[in-house]
DSSP file (Angstrom, degrees, kcal/mol; ACC not computed):
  #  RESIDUE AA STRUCTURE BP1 BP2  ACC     N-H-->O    O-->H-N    N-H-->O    O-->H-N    TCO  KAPPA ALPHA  PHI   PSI    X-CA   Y-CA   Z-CA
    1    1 A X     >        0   0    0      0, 0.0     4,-1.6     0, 0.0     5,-0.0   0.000 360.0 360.0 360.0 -23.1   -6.1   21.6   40.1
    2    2 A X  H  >  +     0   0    0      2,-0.2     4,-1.0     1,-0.2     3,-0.3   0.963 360.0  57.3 -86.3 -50.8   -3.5   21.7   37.3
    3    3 A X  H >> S+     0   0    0      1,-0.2     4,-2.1     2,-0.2     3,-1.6   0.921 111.8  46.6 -59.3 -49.0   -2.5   18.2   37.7
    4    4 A X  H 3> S+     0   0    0      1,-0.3     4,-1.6     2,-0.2    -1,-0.2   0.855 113.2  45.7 -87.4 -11.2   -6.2   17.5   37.0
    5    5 A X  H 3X S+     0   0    0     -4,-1.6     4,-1.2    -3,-0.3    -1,-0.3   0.569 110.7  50.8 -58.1 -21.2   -6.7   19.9   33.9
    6    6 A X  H << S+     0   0    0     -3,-1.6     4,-0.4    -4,-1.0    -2,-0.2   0.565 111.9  51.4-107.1  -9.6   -3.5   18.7   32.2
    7    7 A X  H  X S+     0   0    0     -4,-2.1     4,-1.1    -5,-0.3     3,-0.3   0.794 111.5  51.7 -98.4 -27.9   -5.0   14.5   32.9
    8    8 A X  H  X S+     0   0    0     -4,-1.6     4,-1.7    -5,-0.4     3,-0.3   0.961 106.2  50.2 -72.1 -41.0   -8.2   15.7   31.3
    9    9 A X  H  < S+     0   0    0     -4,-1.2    -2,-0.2     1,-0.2    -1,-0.1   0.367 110.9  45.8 -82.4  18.8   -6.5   17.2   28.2
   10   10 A X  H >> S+     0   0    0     -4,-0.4     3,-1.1    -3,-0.3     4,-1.0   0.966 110.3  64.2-107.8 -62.9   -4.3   14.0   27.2
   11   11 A X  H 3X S+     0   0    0     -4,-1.1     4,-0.8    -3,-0.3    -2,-0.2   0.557 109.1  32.2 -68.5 -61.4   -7.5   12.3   27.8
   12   12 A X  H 3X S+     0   0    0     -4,-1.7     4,-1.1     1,-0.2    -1,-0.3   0.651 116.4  58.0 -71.5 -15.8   -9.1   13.9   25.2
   13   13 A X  H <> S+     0   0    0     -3,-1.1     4,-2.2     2,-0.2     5,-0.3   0.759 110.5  42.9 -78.3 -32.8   -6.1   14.2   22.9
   14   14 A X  H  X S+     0   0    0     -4,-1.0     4,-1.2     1,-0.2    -2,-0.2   0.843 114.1  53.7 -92.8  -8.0   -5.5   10.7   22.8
   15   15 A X  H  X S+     0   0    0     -4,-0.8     4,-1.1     2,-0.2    -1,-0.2   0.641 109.4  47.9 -85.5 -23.4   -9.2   10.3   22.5
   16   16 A X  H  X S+     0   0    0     -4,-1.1     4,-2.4    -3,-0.3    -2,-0.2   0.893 108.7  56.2 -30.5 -82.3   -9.0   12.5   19.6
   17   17 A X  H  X S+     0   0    0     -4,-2.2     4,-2.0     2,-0.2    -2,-0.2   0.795 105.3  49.2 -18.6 -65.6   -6.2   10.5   18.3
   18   18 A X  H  X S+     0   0    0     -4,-1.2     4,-1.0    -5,-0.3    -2,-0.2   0.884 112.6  47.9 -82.6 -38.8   -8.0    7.3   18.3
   19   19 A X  H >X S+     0   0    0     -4,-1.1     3,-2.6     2,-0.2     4,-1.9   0.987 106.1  55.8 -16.6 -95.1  -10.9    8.8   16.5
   20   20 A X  H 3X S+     0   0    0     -4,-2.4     4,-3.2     1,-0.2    -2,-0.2   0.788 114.3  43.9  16.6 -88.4   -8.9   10.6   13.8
   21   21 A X  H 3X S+     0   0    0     -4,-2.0     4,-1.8     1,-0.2    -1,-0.2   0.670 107.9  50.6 -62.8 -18.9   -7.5    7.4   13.0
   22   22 A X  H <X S+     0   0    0     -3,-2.6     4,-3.5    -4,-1.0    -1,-0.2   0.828 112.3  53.9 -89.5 -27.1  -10.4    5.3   13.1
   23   23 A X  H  X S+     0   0    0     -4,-1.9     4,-1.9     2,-0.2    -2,-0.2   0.955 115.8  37.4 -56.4 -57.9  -12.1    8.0   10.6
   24   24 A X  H >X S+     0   0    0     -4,-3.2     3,-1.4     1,-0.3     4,-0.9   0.982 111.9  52.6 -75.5 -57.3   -9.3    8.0    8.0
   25   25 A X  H >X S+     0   0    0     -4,-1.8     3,-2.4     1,-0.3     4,-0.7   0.917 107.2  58.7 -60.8 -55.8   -8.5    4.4    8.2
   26   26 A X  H >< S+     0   0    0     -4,-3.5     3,-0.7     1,-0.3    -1,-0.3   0.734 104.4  53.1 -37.1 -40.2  -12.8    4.1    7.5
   27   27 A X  H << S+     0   0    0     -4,-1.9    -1,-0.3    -3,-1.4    -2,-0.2   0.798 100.1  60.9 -57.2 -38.9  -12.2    6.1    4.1
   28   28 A X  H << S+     0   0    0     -3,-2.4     8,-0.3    -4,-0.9     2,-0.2   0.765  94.6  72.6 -56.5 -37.9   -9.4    3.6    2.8
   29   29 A X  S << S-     0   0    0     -4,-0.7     6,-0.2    -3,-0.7     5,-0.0  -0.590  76.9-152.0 -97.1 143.4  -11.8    0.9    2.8
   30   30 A X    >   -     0   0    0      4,-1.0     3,-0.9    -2,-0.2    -1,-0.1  -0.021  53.7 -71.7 -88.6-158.1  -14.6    1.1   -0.1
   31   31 A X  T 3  S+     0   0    0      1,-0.2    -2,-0.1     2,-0.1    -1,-0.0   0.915 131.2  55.8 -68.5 -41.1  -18.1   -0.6    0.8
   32   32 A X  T 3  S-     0   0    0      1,-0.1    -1,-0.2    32,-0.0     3,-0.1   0.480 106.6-122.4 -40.5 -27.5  -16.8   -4.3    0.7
   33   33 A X    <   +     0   0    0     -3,-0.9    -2,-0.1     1,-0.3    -1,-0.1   0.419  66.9 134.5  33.0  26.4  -14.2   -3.7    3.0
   34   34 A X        -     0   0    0     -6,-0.0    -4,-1.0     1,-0.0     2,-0.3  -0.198  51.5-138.0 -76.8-179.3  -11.4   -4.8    0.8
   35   35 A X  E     -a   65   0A   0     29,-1.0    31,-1.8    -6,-0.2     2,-0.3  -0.988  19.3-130.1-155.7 123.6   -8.8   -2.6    0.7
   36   36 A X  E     -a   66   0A   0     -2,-0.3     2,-0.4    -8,-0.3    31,-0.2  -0.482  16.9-162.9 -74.3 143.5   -7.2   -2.0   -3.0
   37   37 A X  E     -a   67   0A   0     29,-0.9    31,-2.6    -2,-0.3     2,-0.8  -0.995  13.1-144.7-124.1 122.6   -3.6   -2.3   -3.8
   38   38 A X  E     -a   68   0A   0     -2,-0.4    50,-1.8    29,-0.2    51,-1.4  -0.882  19.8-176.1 -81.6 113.0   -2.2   -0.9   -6.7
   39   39 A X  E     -a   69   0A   0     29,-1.4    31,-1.9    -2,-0.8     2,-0.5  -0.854   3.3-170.7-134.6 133.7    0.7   -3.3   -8.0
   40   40 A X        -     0   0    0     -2,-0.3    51,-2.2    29,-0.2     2,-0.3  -0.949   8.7-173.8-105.2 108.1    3.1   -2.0  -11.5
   41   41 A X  B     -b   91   0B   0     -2,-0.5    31,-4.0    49,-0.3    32,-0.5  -0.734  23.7-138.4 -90.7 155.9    5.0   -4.7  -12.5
   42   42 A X  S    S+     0   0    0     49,-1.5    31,-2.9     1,-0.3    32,-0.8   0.995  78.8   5.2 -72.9 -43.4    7.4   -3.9  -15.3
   43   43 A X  S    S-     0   0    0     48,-0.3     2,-0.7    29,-0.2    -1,-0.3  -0.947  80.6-100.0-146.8 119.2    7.1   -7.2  -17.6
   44   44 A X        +     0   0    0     -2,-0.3     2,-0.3    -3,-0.2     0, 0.0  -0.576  60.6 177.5 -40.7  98.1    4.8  -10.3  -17.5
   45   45 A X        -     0   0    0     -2,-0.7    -3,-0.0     1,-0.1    -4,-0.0  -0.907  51.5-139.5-131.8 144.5    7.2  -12.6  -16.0
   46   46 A X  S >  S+     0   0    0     -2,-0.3     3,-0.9     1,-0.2     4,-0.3   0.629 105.4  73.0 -60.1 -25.4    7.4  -16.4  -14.7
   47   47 A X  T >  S+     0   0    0      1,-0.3     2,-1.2     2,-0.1     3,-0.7   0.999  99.1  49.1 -49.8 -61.9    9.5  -14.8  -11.6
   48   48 A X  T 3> S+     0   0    0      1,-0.2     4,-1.1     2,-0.1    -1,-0.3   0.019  77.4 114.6 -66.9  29.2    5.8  -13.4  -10.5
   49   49 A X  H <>>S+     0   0    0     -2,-1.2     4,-2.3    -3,-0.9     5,-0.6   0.992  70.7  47.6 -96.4 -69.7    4.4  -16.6  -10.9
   50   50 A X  H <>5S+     0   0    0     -3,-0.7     4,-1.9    -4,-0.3    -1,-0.2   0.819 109.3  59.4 -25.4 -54.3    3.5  -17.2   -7.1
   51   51 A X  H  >5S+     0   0    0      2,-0.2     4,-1.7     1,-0.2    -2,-0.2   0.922 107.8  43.4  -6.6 -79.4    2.1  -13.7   -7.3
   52   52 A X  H  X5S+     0   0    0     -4,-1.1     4,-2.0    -3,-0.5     5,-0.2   0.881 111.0  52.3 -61.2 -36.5   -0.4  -14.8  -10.0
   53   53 A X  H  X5S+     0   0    0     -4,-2.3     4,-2.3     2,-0.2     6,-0.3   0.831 108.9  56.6 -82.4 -16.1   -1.5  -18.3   -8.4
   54   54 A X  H ><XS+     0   0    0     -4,-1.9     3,-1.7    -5,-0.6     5,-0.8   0.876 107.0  43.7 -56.7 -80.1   -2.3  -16.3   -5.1
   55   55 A X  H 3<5S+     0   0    0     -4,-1.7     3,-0.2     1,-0.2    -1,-0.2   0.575 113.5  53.3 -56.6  -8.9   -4.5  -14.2   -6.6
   56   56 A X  H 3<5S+     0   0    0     -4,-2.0    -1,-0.2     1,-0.2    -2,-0.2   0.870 112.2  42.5 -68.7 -38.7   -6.3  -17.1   -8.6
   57   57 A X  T <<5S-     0   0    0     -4,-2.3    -2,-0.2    -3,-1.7    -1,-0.2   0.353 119.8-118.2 -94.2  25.8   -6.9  -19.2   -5.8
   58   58 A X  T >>5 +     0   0    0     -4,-0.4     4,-1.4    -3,-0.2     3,-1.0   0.723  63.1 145.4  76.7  37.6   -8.0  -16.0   -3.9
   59   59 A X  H 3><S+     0   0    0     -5,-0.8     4,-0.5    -6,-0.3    -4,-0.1   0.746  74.8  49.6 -93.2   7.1   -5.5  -15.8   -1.0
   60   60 A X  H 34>S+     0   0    0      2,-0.2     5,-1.7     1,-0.1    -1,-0.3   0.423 110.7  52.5 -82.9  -3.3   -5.5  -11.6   -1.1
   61   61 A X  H X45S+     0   0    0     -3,-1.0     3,-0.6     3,-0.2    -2,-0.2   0.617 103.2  60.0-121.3 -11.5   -9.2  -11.7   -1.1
   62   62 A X  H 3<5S+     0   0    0     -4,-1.4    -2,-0.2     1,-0.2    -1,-0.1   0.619 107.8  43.7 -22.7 -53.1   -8.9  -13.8    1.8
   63   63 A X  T 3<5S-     0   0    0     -4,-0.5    -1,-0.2    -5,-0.3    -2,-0.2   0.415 117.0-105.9-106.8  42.4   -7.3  -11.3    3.4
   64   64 A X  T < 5S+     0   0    0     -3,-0.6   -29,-1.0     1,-0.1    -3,-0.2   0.649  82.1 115.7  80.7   3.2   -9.3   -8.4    2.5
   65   65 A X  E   < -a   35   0A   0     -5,-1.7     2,-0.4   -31,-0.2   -29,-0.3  -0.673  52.4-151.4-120.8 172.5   -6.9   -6.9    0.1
   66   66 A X  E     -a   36   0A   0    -31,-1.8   -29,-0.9    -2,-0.2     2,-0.5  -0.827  16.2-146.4-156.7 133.4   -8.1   -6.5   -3.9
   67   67 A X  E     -a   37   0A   0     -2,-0.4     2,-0.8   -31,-0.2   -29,-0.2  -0.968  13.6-172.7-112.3 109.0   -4.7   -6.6   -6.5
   68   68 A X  E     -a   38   0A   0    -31,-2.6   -29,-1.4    -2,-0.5     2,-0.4  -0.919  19.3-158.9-120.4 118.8   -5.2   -4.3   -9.6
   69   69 A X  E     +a   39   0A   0     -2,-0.8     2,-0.5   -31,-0.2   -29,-0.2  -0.744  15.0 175.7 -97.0 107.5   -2.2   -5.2  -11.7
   70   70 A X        -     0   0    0    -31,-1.9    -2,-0.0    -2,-0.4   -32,-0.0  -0.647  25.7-120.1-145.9 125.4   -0.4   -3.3  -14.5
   71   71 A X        -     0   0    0     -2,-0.5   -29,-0.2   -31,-0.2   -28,-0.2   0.088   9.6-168.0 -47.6 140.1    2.2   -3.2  -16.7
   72   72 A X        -     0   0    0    -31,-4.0   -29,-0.2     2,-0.1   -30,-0.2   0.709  24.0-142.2 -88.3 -43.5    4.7   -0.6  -16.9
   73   73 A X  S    S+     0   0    0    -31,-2.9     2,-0.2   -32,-0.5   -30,-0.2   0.718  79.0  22.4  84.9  11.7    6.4   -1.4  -20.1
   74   74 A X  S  > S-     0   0    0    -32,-0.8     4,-0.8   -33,-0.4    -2,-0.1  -0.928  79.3-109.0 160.1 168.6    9.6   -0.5  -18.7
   75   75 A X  H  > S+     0   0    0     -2,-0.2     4,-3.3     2,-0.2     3,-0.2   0.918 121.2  51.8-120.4 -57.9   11.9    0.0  -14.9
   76   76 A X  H  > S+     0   0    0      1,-0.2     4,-0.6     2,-0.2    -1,-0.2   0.569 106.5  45.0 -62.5 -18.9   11.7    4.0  -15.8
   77   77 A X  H  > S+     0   0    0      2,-0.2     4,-2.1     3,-0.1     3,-0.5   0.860 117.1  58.8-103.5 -34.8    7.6    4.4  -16.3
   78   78 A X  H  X S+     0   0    0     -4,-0.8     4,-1.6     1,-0.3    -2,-0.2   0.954 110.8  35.0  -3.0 -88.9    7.5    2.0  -12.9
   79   79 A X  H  X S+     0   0    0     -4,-3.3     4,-0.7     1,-0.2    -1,-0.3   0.569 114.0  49.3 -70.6 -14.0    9.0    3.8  -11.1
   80   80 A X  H  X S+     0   0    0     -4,-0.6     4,-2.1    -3,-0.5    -1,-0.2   0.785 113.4  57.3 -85.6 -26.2    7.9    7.3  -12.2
   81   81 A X  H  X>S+     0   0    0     -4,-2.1     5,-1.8     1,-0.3     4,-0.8   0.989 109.2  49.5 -40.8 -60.2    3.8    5.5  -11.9
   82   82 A X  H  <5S+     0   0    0     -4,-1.6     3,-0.5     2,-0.3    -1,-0.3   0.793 113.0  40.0 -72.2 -31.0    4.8    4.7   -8.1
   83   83 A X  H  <5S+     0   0    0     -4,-0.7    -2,-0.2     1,-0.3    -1,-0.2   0.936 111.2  63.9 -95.8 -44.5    6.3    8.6   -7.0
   84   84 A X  H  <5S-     0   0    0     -4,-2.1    -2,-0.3     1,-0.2    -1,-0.3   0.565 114.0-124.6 -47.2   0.4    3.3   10.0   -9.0
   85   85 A X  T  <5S+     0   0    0     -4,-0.8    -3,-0.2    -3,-0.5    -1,-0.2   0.658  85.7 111.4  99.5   0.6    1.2    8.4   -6.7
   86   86 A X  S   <S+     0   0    0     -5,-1.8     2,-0.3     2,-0.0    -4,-0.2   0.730  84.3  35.3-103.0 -30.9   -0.7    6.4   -9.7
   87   87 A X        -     0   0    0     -6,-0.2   -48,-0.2    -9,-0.1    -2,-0.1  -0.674  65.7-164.3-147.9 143.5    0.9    2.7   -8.5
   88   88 A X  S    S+     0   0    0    -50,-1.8     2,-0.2    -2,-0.3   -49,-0.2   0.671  82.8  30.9-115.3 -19.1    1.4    2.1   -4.6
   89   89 A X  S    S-     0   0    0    -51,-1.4     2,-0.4     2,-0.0    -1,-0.1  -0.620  72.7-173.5-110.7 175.1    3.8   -1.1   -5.2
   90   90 A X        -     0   0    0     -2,-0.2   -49,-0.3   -51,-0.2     2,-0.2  -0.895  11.2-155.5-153.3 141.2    6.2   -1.4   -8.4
   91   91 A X  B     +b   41   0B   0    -51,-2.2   -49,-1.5    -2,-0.4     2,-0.4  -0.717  34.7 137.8-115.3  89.5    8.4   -4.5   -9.5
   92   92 A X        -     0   0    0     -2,-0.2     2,-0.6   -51,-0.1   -17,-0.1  -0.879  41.9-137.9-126.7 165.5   11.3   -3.7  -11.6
   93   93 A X        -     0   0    0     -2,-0.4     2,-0.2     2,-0.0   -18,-0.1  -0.993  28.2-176.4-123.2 119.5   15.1   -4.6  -12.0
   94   94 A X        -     0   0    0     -2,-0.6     2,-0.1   -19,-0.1    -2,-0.0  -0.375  29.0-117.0 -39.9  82.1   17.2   -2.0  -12.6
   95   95 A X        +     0   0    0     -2,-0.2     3,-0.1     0, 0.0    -2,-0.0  -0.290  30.9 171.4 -55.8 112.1   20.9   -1.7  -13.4
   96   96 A X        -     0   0    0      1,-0.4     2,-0.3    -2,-0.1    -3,-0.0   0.956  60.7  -6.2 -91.6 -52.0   22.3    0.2  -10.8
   97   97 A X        -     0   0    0      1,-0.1    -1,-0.4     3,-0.0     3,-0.1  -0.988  33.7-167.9-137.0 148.0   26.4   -0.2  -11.7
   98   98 A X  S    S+     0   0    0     -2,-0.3     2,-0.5    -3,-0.1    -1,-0.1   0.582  80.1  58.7 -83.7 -21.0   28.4   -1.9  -13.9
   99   99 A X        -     0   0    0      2,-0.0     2,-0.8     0, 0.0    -1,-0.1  -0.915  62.7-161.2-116.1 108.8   31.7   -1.2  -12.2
  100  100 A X              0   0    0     -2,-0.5    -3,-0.0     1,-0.2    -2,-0.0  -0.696 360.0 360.0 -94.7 113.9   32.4   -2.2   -8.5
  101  101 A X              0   0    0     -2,-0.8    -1,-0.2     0, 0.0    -2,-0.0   0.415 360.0 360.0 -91.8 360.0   35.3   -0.3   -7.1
């Protein structure tokens, strides 16, 4: 009797589970089903230039995904954008050391 009480309640926990997830994942998506990405780049740069011709000839909107792009103005407002939670990606170069021991 235990065996079959403890195989019904992982049944329903993992059924739970799979709910859950299927609930939250449903809120990430807006009505389109795109799914937004927040991008900070530090600088308007030639580097990102693959970056830019994707999203002209639409291959992120191919895949579902929407890019809203903005500059940072700097490595330090990046990065602080991206742990506030305002930016989900950043691109900046840094200078980490000048002296290698």
């Amino acid at each position: 009797m235990k065996k079959y009480i403890i195989g019904v309640l992982i049944i329903l926990v993992v059924i739970g589970g799979i709910l859950a997830y299927s609930l939250l994942k449903s809120k990430d998506n807006n009505e389109t089903g795109m799914t937004t990405v927040r991008l900070n780049e530090v600088t308007r740069s030639v580097f990102y230039a693959p970056q830019y011709v994707a999203i002209a000839n639409g291959y992120f909107k191919d895949e579902n995904l929407d890019i809203e792009i903005t500059t940072g103005q700097g490595a330090d407002k990046v990065m602080t954008a991206v742990l506030a939670g305002q930016s989900d990606i950043g691109f900046a170069r840094t200078r980490v050391c000048n002296i290698c021991i």
